[in-house]
MDAnalysis code that builds the backbone (N, CA, C; Angstrom):
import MDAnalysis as mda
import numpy as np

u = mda.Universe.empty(699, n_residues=233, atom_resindex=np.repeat(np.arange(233), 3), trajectory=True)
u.add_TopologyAttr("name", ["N", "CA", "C"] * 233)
u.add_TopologyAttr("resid", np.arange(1, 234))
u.add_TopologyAttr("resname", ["UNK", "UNK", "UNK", "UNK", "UNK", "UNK", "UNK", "UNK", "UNK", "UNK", "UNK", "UNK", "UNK", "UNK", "UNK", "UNK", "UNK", "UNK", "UNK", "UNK", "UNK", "UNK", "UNK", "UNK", "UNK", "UNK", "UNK", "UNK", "UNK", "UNK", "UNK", "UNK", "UNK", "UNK", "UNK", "UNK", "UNK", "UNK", "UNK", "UNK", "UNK", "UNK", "UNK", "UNK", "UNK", "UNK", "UNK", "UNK", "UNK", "UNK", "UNK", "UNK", "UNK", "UNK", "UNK", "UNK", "UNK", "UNK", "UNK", "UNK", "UNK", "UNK", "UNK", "UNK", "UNK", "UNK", "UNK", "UNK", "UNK", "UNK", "UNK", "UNK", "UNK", "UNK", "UNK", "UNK", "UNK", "UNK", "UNK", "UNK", "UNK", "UNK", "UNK", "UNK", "UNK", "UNK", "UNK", "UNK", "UNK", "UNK", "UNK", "UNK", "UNK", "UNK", "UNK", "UNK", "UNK", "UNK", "UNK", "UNK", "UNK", "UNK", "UNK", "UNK", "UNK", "UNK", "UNK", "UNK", "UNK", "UNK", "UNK", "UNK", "UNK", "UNK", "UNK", "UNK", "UNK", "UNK", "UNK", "UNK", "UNK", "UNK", "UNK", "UNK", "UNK", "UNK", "UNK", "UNK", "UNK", "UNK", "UNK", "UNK", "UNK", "UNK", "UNK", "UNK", "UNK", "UNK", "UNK", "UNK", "UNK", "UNK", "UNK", "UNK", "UNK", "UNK", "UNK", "UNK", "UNK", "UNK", "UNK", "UNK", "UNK", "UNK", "UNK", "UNK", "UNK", "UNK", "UNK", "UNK", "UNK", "UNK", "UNK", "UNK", "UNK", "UNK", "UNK", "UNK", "UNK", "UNK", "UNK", "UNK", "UNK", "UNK", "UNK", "UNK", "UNK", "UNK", "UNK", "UNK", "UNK", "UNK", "UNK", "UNK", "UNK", "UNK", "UNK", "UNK", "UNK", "UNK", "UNK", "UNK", "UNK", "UNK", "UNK", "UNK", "UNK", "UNK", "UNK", "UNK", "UNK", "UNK", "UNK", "UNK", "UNK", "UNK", "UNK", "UNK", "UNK", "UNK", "UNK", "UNK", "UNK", "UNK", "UNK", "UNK", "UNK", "UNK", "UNK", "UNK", "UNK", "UNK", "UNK", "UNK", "UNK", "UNK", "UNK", "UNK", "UNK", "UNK", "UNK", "UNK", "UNK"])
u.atoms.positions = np.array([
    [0.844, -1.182, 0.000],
    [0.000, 0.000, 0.000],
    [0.880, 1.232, 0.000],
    [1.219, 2.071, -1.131],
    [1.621, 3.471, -0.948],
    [0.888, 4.311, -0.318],
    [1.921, 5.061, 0.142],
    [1.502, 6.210, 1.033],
    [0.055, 7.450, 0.823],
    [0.559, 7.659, -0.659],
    [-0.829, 8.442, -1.479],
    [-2.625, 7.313, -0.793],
    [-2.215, 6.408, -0.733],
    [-3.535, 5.584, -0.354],
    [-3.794, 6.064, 1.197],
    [-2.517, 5.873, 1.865],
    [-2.967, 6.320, 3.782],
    [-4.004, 7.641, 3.865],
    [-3.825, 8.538, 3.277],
    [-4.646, 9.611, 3.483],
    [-5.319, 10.604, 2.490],
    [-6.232, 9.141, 1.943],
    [-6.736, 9.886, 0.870],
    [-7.838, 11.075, 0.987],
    [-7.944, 10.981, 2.213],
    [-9.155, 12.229, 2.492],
    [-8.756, 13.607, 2.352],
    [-10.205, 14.214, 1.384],
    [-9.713, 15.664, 1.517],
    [-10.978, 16.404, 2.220],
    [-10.986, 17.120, 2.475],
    [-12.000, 18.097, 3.204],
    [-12.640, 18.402, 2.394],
    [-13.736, 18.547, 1.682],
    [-14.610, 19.243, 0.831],
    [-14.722, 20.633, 0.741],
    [-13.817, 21.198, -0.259],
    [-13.679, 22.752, -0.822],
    [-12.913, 23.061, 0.147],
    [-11.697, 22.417, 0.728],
    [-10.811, 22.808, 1.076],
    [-8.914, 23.259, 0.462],
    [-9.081, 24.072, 0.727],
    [-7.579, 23.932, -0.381],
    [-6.373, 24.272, 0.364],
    [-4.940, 23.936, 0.204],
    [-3.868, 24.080, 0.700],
    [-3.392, 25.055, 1.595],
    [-4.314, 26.896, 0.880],
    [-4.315, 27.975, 1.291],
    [-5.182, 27.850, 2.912],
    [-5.763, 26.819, 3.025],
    [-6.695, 27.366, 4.007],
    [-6.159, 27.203, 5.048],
    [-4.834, 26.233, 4.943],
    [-4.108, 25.678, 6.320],
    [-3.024, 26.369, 6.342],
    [-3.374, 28.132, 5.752],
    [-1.813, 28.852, 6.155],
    [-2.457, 29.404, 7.496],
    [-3.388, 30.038, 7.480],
    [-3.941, 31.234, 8.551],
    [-3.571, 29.688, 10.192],
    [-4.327, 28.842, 9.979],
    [-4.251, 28.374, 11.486],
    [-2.428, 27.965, 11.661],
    [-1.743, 27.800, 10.706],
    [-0.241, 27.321, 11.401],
    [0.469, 28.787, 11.434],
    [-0.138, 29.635, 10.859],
    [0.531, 31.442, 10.848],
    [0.459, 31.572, 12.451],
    [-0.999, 31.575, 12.765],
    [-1.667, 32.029, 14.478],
    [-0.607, 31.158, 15.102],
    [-0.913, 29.803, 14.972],
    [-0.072, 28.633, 16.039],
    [1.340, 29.402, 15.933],
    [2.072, 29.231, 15.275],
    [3.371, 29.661, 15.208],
    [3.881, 31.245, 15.702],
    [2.912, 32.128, 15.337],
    [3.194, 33.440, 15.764],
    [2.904, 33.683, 17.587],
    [2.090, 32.465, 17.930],
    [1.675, 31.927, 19.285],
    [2.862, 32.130, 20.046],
    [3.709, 31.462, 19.272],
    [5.287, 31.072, 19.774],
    [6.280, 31.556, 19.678],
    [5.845, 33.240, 19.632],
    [6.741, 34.251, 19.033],
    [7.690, 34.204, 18.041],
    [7.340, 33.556, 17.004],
    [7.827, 33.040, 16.112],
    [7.309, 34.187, 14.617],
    [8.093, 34.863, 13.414],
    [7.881, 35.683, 12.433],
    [7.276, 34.714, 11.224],
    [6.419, 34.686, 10.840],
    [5.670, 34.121, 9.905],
    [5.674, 34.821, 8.935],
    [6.125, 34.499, 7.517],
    [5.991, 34.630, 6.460],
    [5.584, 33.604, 5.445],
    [4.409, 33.333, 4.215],
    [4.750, 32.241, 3.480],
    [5.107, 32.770, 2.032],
    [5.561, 31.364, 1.581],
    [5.434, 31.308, -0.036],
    [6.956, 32.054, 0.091],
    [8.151, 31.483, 0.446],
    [9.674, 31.930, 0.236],
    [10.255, 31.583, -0.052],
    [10.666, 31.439, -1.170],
    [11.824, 29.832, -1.610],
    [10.789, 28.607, -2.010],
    [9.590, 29.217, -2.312],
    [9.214, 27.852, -2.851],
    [8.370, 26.683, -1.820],
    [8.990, 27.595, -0.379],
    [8.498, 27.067, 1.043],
    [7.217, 27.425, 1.387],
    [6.210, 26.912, 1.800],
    [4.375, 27.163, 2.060],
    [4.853, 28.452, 3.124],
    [5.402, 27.876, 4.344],
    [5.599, 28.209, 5.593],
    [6.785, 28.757, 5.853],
    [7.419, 29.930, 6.308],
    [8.752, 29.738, 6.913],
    [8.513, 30.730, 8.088],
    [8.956, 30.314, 9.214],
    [8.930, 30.827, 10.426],
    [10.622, 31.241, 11.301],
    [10.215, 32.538, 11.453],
    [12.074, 32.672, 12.236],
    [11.914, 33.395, 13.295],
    [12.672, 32.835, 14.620],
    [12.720, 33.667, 15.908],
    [14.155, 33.460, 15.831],
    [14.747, 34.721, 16.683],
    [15.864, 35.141, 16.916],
    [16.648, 34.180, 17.762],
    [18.201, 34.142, 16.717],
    [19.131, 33.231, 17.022],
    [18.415, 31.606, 17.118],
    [17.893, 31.404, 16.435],
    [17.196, 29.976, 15.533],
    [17.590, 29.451, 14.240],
    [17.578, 27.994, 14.388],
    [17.236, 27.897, 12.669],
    [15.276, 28.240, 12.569],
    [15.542, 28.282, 10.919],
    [14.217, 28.695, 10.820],
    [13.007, 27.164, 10.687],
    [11.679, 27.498, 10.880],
    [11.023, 26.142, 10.935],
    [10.032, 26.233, 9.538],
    [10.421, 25.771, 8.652],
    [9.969, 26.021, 7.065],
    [8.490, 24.267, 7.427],
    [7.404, 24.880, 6.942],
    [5.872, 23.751, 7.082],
    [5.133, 23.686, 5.510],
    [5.382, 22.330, 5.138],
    [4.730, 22.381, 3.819],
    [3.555, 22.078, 4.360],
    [2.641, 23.054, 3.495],
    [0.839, 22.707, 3.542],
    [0.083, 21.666, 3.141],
    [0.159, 20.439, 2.641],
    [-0.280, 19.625, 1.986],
    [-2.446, 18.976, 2.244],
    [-2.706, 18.876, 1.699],
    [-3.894, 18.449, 1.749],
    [-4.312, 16.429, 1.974],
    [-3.183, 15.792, 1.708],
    [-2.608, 14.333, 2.018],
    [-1.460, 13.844, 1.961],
    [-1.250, 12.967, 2.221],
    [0.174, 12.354, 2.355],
    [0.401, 11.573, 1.444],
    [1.284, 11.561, 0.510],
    [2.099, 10.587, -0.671],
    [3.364, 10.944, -1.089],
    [3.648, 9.917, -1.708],
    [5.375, 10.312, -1.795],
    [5.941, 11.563, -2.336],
    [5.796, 11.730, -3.072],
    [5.780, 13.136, -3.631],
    [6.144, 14.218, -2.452],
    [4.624, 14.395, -1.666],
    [4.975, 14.888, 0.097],
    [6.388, 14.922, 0.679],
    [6.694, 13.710, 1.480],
    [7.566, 13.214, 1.981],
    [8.724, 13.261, 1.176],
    [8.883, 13.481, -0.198],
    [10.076, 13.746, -0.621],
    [10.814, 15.433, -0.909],
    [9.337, 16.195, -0.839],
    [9.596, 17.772, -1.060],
    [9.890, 17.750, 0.308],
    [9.226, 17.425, 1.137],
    [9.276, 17.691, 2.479],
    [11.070, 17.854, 3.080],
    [11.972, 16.572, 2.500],
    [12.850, 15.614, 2.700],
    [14.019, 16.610, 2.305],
    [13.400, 17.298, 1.108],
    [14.118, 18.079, 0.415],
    [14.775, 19.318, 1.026],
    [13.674, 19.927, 1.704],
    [13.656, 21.357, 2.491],
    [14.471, 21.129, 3.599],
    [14.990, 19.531, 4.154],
    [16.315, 19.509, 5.245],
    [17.138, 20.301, 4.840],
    [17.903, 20.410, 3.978],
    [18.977, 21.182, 3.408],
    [18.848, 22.683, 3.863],
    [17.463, 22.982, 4.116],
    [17.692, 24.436, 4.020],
    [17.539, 24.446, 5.880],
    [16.921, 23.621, 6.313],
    [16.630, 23.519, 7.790],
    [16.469, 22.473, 8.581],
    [17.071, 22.430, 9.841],
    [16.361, 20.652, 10.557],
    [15.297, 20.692, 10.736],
    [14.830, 21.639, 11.120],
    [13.324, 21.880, 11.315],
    [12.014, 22.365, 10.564],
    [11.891, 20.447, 10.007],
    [10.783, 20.824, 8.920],
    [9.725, 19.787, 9.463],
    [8.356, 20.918, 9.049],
    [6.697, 19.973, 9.442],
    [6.479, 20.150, 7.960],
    [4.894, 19.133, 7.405],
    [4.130, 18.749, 6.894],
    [2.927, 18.945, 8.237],
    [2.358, 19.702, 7.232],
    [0.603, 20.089, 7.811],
    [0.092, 19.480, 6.766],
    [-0.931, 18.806, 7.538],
    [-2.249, 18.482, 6.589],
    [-3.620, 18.599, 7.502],
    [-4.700, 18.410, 6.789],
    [-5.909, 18.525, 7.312],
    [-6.148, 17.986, 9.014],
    [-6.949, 18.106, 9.843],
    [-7.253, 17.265, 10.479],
    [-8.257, 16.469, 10.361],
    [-8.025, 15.378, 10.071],
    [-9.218, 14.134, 10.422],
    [-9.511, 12.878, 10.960],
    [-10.210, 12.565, 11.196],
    [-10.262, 10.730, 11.240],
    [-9.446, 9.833, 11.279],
    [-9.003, 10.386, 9.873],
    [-8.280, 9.149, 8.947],
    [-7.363, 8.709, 9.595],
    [-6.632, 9.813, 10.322],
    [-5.072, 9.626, 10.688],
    [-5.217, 8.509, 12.242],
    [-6.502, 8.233, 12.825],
    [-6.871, 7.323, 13.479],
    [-6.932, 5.784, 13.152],
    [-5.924, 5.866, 12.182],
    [-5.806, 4.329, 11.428],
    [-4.994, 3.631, 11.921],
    [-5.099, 2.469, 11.254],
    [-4.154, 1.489, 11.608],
    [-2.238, 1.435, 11.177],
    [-2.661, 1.993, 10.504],
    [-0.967, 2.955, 9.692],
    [-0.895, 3.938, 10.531],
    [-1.132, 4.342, 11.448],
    [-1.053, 5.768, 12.173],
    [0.377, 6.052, 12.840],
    [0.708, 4.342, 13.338],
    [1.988, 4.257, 14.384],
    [3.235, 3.971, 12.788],
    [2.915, 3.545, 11.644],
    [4.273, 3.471, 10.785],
    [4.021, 4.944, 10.159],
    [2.973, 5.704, 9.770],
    [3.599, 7.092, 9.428],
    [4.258, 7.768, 10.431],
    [3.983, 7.833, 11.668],
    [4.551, 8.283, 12.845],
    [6.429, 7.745, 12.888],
    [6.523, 6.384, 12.885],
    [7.752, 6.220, 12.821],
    [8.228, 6.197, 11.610],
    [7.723, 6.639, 10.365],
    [8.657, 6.808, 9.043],
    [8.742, 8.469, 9.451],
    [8.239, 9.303, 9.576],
    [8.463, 11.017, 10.202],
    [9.911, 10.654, 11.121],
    [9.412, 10.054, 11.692],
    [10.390, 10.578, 13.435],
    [12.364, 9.837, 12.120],
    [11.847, 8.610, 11.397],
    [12.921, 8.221, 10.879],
    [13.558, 9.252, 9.849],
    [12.889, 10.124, 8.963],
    [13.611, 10.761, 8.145],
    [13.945, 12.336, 8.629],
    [13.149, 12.432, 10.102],
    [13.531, 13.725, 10.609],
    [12.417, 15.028, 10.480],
    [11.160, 14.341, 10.311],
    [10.427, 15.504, 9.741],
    [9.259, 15.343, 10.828],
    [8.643, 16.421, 10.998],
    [7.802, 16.594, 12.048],
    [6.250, 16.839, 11.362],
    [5.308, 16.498, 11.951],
    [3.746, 16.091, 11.551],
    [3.044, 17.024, 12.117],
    [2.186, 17.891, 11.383],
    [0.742, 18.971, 11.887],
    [-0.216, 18.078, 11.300],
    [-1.131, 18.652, 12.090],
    [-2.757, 18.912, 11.820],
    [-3.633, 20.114, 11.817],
    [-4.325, 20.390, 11.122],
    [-5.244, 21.904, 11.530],
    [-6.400, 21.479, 10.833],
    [-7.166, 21.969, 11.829],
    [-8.691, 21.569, 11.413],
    [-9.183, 22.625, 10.403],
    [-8.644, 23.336, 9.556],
    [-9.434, 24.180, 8.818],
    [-9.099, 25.902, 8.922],
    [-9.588, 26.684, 8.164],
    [-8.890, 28.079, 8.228],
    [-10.438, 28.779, 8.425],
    [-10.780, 28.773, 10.308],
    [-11.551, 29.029, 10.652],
    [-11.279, 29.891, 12.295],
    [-12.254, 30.566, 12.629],
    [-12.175, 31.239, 13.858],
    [-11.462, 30.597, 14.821],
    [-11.588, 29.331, 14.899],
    [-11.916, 28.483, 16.177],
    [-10.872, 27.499, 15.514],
    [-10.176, 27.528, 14.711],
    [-8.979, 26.622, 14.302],
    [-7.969, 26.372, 15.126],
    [-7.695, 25.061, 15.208],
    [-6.385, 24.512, 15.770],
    [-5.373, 23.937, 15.369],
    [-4.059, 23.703, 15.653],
    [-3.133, 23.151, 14.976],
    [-2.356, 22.455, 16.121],
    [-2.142, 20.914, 15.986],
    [-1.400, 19.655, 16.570],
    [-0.431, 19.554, 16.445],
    [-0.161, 19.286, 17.266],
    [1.672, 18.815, 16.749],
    [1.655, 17.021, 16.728],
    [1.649, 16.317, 15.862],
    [1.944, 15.137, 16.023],
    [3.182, 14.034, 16.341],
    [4.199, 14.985, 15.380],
    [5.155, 14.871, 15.643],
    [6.227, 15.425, 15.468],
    [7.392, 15.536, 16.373],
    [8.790, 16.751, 15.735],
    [9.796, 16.165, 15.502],
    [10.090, 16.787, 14.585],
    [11.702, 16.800, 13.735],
    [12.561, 16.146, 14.621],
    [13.479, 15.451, 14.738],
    [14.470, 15.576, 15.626],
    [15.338, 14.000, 14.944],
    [16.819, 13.669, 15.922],
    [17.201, 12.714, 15.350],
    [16.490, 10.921, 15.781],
    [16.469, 10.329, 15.022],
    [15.698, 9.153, 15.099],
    [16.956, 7.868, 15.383],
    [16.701, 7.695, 16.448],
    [16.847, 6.560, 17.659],
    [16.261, 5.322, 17.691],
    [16.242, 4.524, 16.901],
    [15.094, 3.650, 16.961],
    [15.430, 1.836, 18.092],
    [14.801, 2.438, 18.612],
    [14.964, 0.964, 19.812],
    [15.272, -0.549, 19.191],
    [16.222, -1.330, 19.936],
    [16.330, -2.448, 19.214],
    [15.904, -3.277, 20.164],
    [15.330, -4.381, 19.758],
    [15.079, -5.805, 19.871],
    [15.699, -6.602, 19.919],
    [16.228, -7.453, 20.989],
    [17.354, -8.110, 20.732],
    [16.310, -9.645, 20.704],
    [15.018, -9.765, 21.306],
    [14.409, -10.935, 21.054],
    [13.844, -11.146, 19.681],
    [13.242, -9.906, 18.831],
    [12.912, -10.003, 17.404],
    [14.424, -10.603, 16.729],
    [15.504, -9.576, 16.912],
    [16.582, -9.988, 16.311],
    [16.717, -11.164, 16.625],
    [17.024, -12.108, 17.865],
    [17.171, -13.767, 17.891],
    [16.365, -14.147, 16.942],
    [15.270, -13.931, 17.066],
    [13.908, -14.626, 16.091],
    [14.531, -14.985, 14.982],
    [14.551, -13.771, 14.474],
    [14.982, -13.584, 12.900],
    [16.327, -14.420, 12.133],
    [17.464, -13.927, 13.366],
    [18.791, -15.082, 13.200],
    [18.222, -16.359, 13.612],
    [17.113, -17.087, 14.204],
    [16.736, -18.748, 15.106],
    [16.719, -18.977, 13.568],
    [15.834, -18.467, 13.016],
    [15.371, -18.732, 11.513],
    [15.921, -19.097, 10.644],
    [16.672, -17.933, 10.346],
    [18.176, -18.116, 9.130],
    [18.365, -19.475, 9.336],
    [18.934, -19.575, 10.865],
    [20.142, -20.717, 10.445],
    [19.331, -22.052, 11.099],
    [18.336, -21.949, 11.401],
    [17.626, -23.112, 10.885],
    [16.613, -24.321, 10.010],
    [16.488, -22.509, 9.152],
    [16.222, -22.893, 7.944],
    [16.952, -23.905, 7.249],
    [16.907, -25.181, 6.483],
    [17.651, -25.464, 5.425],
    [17.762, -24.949, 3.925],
    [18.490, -24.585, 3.874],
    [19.144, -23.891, 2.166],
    [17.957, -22.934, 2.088],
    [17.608, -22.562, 0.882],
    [16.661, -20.975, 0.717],
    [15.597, -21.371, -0.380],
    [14.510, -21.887, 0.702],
    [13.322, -22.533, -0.279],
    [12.189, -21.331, -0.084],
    [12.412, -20.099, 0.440],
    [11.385, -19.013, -0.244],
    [12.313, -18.055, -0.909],
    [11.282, -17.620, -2.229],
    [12.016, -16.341, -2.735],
    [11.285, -15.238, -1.996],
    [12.174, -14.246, -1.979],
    [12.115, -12.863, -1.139],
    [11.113, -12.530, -2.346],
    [9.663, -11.671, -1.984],
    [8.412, -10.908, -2.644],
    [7.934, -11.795, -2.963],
    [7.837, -13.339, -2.409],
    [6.669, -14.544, -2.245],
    [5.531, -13.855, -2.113],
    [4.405, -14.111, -2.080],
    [3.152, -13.938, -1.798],
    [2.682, -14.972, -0.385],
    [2.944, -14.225, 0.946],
    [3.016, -14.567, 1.870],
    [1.669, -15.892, 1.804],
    [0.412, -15.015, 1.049],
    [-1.353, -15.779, 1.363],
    [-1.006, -17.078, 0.966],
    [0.297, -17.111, 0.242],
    [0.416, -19.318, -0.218],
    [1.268, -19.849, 0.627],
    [1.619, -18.720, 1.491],
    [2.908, -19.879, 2.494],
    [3.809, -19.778, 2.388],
    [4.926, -20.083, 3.285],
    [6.096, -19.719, 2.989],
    [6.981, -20.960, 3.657],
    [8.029, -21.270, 3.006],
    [8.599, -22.488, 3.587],
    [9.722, -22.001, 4.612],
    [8.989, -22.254, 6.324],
    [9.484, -21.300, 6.938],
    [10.609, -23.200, 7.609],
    [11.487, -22.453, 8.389],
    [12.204, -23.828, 9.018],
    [11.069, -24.829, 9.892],
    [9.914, -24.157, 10.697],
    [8.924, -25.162, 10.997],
    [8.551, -26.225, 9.814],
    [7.618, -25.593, 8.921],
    [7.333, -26.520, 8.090],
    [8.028, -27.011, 7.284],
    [9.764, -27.164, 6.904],
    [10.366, -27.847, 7.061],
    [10.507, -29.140, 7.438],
    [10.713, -29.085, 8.802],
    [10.390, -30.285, 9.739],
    [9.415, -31.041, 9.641],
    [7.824, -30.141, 10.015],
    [6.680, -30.866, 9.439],
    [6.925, -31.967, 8.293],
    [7.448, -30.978, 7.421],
    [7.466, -31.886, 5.778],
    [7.968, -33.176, 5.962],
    [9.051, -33.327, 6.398],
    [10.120, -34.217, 6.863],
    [9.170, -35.106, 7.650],
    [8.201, -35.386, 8.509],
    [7.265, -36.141, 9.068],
    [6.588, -36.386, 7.959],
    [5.754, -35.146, 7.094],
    [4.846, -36.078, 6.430],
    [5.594, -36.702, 5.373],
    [6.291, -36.549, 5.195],
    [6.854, -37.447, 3.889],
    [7.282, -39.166, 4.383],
    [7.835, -38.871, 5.768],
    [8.347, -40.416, 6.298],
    [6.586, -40.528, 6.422],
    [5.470, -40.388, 6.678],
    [4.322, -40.542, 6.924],
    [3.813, -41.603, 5.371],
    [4.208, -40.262, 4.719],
    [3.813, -40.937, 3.171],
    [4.314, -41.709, 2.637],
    [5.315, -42.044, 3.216],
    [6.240, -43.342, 2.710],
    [5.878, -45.208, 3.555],
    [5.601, -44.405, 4.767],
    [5.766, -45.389, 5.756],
    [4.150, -45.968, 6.110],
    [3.165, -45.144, 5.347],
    [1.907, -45.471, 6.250],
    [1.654, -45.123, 7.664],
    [0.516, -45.386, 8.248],
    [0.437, -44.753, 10.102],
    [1.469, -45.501, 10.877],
    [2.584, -44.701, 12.026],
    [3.638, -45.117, 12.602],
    [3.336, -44.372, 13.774],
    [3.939, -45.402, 14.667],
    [3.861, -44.526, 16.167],
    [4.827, -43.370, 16.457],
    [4.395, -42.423, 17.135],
    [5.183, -40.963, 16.988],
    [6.454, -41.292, 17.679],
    [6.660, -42.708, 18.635],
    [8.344, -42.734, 19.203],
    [9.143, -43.075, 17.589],
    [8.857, -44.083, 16.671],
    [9.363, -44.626, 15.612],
    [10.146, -43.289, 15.037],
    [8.797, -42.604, 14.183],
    [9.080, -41.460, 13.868],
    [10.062, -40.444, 14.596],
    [9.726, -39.788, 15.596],
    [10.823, -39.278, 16.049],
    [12.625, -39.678, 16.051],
    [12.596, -41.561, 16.265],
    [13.804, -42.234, 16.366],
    [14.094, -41.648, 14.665],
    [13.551, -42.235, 13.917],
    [13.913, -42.065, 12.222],
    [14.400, -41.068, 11.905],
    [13.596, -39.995, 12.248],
    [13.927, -38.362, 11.687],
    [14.797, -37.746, 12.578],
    [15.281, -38.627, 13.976],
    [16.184, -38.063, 15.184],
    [15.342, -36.353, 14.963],
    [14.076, -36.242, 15.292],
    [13.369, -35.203, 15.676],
    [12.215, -35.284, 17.090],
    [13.126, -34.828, 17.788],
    [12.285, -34.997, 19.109],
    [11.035, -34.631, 19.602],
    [10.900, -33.464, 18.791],
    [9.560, -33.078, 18.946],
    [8.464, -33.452, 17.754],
    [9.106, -34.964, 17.089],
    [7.948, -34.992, 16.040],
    [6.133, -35.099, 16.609],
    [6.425, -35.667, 17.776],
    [4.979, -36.108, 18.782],
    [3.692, -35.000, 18.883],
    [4.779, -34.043, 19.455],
    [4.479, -32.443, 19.654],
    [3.884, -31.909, 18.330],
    [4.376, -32.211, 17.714],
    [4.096, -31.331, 16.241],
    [2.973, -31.898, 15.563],
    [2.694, -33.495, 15.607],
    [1.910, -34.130, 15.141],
    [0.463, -33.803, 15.553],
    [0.887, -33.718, 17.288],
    [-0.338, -33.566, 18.043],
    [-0.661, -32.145, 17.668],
    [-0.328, -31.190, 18.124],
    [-0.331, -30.008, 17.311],
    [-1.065, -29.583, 15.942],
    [-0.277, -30.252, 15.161],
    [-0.646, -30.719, 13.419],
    [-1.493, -29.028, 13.199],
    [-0.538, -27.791, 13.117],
    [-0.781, -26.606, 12.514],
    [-1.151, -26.990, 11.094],
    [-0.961, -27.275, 10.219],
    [-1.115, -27.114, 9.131],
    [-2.621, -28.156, 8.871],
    [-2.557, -28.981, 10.000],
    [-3.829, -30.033, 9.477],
    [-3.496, -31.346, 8.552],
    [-2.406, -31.623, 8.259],
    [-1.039, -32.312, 7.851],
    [-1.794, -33.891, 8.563],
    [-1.931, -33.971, 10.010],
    [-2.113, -35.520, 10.097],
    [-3.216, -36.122, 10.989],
    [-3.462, -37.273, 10.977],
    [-4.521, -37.578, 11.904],
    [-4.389, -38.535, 12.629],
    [-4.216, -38.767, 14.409],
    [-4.120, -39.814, 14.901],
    [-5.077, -41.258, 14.738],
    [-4.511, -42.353, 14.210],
    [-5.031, -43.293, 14.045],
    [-5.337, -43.756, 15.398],
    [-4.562, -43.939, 15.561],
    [-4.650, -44.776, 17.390],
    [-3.574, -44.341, 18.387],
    [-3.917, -44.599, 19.744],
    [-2.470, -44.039, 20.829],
    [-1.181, -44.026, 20.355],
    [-0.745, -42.869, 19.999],
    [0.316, -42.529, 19.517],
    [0.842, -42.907, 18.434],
    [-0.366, -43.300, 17.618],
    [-0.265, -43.798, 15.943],
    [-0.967, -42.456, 15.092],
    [0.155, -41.899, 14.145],
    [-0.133, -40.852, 13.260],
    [-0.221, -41.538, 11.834],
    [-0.950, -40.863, 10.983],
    [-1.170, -40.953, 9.462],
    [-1.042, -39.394, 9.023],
    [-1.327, -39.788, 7.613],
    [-1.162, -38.225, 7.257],
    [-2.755, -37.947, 6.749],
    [-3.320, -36.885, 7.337],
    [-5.296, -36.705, 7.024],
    [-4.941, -36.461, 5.407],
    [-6.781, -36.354, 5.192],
    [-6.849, -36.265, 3.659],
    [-6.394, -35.216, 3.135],
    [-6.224, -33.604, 3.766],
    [-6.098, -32.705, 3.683],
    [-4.358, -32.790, 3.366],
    [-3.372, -33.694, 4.597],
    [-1.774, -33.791, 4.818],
    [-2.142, -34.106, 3.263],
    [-2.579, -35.530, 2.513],
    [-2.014, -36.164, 1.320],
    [-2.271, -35.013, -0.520],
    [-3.338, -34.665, 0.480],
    [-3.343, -33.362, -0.483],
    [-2.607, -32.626, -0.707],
    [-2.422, -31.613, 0.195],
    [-1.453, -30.457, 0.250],
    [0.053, -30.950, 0.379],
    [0.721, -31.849, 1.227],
    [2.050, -32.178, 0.896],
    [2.842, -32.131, -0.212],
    [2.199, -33.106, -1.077],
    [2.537, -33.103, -2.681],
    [3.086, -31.551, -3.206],
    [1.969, -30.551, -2.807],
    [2.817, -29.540, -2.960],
    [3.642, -28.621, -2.683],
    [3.845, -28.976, -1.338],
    [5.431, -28.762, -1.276],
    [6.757, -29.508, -0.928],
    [6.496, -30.783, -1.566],
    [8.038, -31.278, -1.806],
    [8.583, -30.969, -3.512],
    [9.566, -31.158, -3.610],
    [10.364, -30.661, -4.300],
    [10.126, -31.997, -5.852],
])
């Protein structure tokens, strides 16, 4: 999903101009000199012994945005994108536009409109981006790698068919001794595949892969003899 899609809302007969007057007030709030339209800049604001805080007006967010925006670093660290206030920004993308801003350094308005009673948000400010690490995601991610065998997904798979992650791997490796062997008791199996947790996995059976015949006797269900086939090699 590009960015132009996150905020496709526009205000009805609203135009770019209307969100100078409420960030002029906000900013002059802050004893700050407001001028627009300077260099090409919507916004540029200067208080003494400052850099200046230059605010593109925009009416939504798409790349285009974020790259003029990106642009105007050069002239200052301190750059916003205003856009409308609405709803929208109550989405589920709300927390990755938030951390793609805070990542390229650019700070986020809102203003409800170029009206009496107008306000302007600060969502988010400029500043340098710090981003917290994970050292349990990171294990995750390395458990994976290297227990994956060799590289049976291509990178821009289409996640909705599956992905041959190192679990189902293993799985496979059961149903195939499954499909070879007919229903076997889960100690056999485990001894064969020296996989200790084949029992676990069987009982388990995420994928729907097998069906206990009897105490601790697995087969592979109609669904395992189906779907297996397509993914061995």
């Amino acid at each position: 999903m590009g960015l132009s899609s996150l905020f496709p809302y526009r205000e009805r007969g609203m135009k770019e101009v209307d969100l100078y007057s409420p960030v002029k007030r906000f900013l002059e709030s802050q004893d700050y000199e407001v001028k627009g339209e300077i260099q090409d800049c919507d916004v540029v604001a200067v208080r003494p012994g400052e850099t200046p805080v230059i605010v593109e007006l925009k009416l939504s967010l798409n790349l285009e945005v974020v790259l003029q925006a990106v642009e105007r670093l050069s002239l200052s660290p301190t750059v916003y994108v205003c856009i409308p206030n609405t709803s929208r920004l109550l989405t589920r993308r709300r927390r990755q536009i938030f951390k793609l801003f805070k990542m390229l350094g650019l700070g986020l308005l809102v203003a409800n409109g170029n009206r009496a009673d107008s306000f302007v948000s600060v969502l988010v400010d400029p500043g340098v981006y710090r981003p917290r690490q994970s050292t349990q995601r990171r294990g995750r991610l390395l458990g994976e790698f290297s227990r994956r065998v060799g590289d049976p997904a291509c990178g821009g798979k289409d996640k909705r068919t599956g992905v041959m992650t190192a679990y189902r791997q293993r799985v496979l490796a059961i149903a195939r001794f499954l499909q070879n062997e007919g229903p076997t008791r889960a100690a056999i199996v485990a001894a064969a595949l020296a996989e200790p947790k084949a029992r676990e996995m069987m009982y388990r059976d995420v994928y729907g892969w097998f069906d206990r015949t009897a105490v601790g006797v697995y087969d592979l269900s109609p669904r395992g003899k189906q779907e297996v086939p397509r993914w061995l090699p």
